[in-house]
VOBATI-398231 format. One record per residue (C-alpha): residue in one letter; x, y, z. Coordinates in steps of 0.25 Angstrom, whole numbers, plus 5000, padded with zeros to 4 digits. Example, Ala and Ser with C-alpha at 12.3 -4.5 7.8 and 13.67 -1.06 7.14 Angstrom:
A504949825031
S505549965029
//
This chain:
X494449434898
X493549414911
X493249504919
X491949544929
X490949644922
X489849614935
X490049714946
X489849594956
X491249584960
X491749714955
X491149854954
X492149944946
X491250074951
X492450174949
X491850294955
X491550224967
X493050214969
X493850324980
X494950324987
X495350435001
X496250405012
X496150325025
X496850255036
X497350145042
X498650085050
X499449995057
X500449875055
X501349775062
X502449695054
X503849665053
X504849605043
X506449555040
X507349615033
X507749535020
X506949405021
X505549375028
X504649445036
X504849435051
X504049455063
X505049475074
X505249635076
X506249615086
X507149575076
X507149685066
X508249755072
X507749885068
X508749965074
X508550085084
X507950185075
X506850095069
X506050085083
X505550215081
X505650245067
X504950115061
X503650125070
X503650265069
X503650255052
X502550145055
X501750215064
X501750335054
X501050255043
X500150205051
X499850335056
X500150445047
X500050375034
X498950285038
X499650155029
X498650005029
X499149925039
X499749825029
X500549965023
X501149985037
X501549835039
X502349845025
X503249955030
X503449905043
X503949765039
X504749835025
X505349925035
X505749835045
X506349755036
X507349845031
X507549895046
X508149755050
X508949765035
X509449885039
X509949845052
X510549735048
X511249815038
X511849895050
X510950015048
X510650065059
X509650155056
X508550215046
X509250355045
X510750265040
X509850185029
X510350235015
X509850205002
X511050104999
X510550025010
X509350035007
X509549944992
X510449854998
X509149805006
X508349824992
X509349724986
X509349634998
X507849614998
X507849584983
X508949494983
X507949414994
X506949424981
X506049544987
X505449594975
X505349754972
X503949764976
X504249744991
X505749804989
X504849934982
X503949924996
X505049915007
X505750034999
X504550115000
X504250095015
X505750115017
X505450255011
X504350285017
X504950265031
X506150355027
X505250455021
X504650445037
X505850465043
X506350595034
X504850655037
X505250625054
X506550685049
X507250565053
X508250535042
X508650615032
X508450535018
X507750425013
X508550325008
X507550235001
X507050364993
X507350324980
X507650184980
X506750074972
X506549934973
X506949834962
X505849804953
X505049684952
X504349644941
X502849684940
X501949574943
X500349554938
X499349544947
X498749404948
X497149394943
X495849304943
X495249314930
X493649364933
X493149224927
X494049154937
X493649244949
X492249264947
X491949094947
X492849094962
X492049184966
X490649134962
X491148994965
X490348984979
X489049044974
X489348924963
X489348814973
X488248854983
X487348864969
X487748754965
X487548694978
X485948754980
X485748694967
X486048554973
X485248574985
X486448554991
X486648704998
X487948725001
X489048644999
X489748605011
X491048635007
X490848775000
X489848785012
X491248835018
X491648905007
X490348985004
X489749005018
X490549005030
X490849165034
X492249165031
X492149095017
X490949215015
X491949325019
X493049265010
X492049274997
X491849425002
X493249445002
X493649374989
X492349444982
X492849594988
X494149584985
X493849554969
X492649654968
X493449764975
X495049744972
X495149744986
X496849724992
X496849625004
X497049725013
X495849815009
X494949695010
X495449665024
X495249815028
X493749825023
X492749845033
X491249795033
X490849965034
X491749965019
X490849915012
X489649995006
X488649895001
X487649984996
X488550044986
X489449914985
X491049984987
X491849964998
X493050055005
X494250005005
X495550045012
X496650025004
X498250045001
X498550185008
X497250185016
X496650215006
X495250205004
X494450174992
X493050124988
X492750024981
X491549934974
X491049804977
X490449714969
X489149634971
X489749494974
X490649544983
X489549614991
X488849494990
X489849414998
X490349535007
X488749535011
X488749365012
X490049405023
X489449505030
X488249415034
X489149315042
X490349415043
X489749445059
X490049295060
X491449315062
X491649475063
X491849535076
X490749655079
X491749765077
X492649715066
X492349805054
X493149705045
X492549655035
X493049555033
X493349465046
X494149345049
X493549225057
X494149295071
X493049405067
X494449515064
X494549585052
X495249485041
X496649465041
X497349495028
X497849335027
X496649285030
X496049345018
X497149285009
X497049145016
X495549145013
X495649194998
X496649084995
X495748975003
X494349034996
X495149034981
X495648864984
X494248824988
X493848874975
X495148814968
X495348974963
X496748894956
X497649024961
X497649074975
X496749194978
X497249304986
X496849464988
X497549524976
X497149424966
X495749454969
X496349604968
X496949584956
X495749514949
X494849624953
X495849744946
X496049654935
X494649614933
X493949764934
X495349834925
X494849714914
X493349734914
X493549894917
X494849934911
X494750054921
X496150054928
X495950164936
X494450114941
X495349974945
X496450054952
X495350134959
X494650024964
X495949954968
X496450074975
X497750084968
X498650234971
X499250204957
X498650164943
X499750104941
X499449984952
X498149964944
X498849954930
X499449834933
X498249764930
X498149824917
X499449734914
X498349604918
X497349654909
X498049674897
X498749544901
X497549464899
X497149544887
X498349494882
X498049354883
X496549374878
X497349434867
X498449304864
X497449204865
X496349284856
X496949344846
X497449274832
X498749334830
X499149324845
X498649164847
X499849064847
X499848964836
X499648824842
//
């Protein structure tokens, strides 16, 4: 069973990990109401009561409850969605909405194959909002209280074994030795992968989001004053606004210290981001996931690489060379232990395989 005992990518320094409360706020979005998102507000239909309600809900999490950006788009588009159902169903408004209603939507979204995670999700924003208005004393129940989504069957999260992750990672250094050793310097065509300033952030990236477990959206939020490289941890904000501080380890400083020498190439002077796109503005979100895909086929990777796998590796990585599932939750700012045990189910997976193709009495005869 690999897995990475050198602090160079991940630093399990549990005391160093705390969490407090901060803020953050604001979203746009919009959605249909059975099938795909749209983008056309004009045609919710939303009905007379939802021009104030709707906005004033929204404005009080951003406000108030201080939710992420990316929280406050979710409930706008979920509750828009059921806003155009609900219209269309001849309700008129949120105060006539009633539980019976409210599973016939439920039903008609899994009949469409919405699985119960997002059914759970738009049942829980639907809640909130009714809990909003019974706080404004605007109805006088709530009629989601209670109700639950179908359930879906529980999925594994994906991994890199450390062998296989720790080679992609050390691939470059790989080819511009082997390069020096030739007298040949750099090669042209890794030249581009190794050297330009947006291939150097896109190693920083990659290397932080393995050494410190960070969510895509976390890594988009860091700004260059969150990082403490005296004491090698970073501040993150994460779920809930939530801060927490986390470790670094010394090949991802290394390559966050590599992008910070050219980062001025590209960075406007007063973005604090980071991590900045090629217009100098702090990184969008699907530029990150474009660039790990095209940075996991130039190295024929043989799976697409994306944010949470690198996540996932990290967790799975640290919970196998720790066992310490509360240090691994801490450092992966999860509210519940029971978020983090999923990985417990990977590990004793992959015991499991050690154990069919080791042991005598469990090997199939051939």
């Amino acid at each position: 069973m690999a897995a990475p005992t050198d602090d160079s990518r991940s630093g399990l320094k549990t005391d160093w990990v705390s969490s407090s409360n901060t803020a953050s706020a604001s979203a746009h979005g919009s959605a249909s109401a059975l099938g795909p998102d749209a983008d056309d507000d004009s045609a919710l239909g939303l009905g007379p009561d939802s021009d104030l309600l709707l906005p004033g809900f929204l404005g009080h999490l951003a406000n108030e409850r201080q939710v992420s950006p990316h929280t406050l788009s979710n409930y706008r588009r979920d509750l828009e969605r059921i806003a155009r159902w609900r219209i269309e169903q001849g309700i008129q408004a949120w105060s006539d909405l009633r539980d019976e209603a409210i599973r016939r939507y439920v039903a008609a979204r899994h009949r469409t194959g919405i699985g119960g995670r997002t059914l759970a999700r738009e049942l829980s924003a639907l809640r909130t909002f009714f809990d909003y208005l019974l706080r404004e004393r605007l109805v006088s129940h709530n009629p989601a209280r209670g109700l639950r989504a179908p359930k879906s069957a529980r999925r594994l999260p994906s991994s890199l074994d450390a062998d296989t992750l720790s080679a992609l990672l050390d691939s470059d250094k790989q080819v511009d030795s082997d390069a020096d050793a030739a007298g040949l310097g750099t090669v042209a065509a890794d030249s581009e992968i190794e050297n330009e300033p947006l291939a150097l952030r896109d190693t920083a990236m990659i290397e932080l989001f393995y050494s410190s477990g960070l969510r895509l959206a976390e890594l988009i939020s860091v700004d260059v004053r969150d990082i403490d490289p005296a004491d090698a941890m970073l501040t993150v904000v994460g779920k809930g606004s939530k801060t927490r501080r986390v470790p670094i380890g010394r090949a991802a400083l290394q390559a966050i210290a590599g992008w910070l020498a050219v980062r001025p190439l590209l960075a406007a002077a007063d973005e604090p981001a980071l991590f900045v796109s090629s217009r100098g503005k702090r990184i969008h979100p699907r530029t990150v996931q474009a660039r790990l895909k095209r940075w996991g086929q130039q190295r024929s990777a043989g799976r697409h690489l994306h944010p949470h796998l690198l996540r996932h590796s990290f967790a799975s990585h640290l919970l196998e060379s720790s066992g310490d599932l509360r240090a691994v939750q801490e450092l992966l700012g999860h509210a519940d232990i029971a978020t983090t045990q999923v990985y417990t189910h990977l590990d004793f997976q992959h015991l499991a395989q050690v154990y069919d193709q080791a042991h005598p009495r469990a090997r199939k005869r051939r």
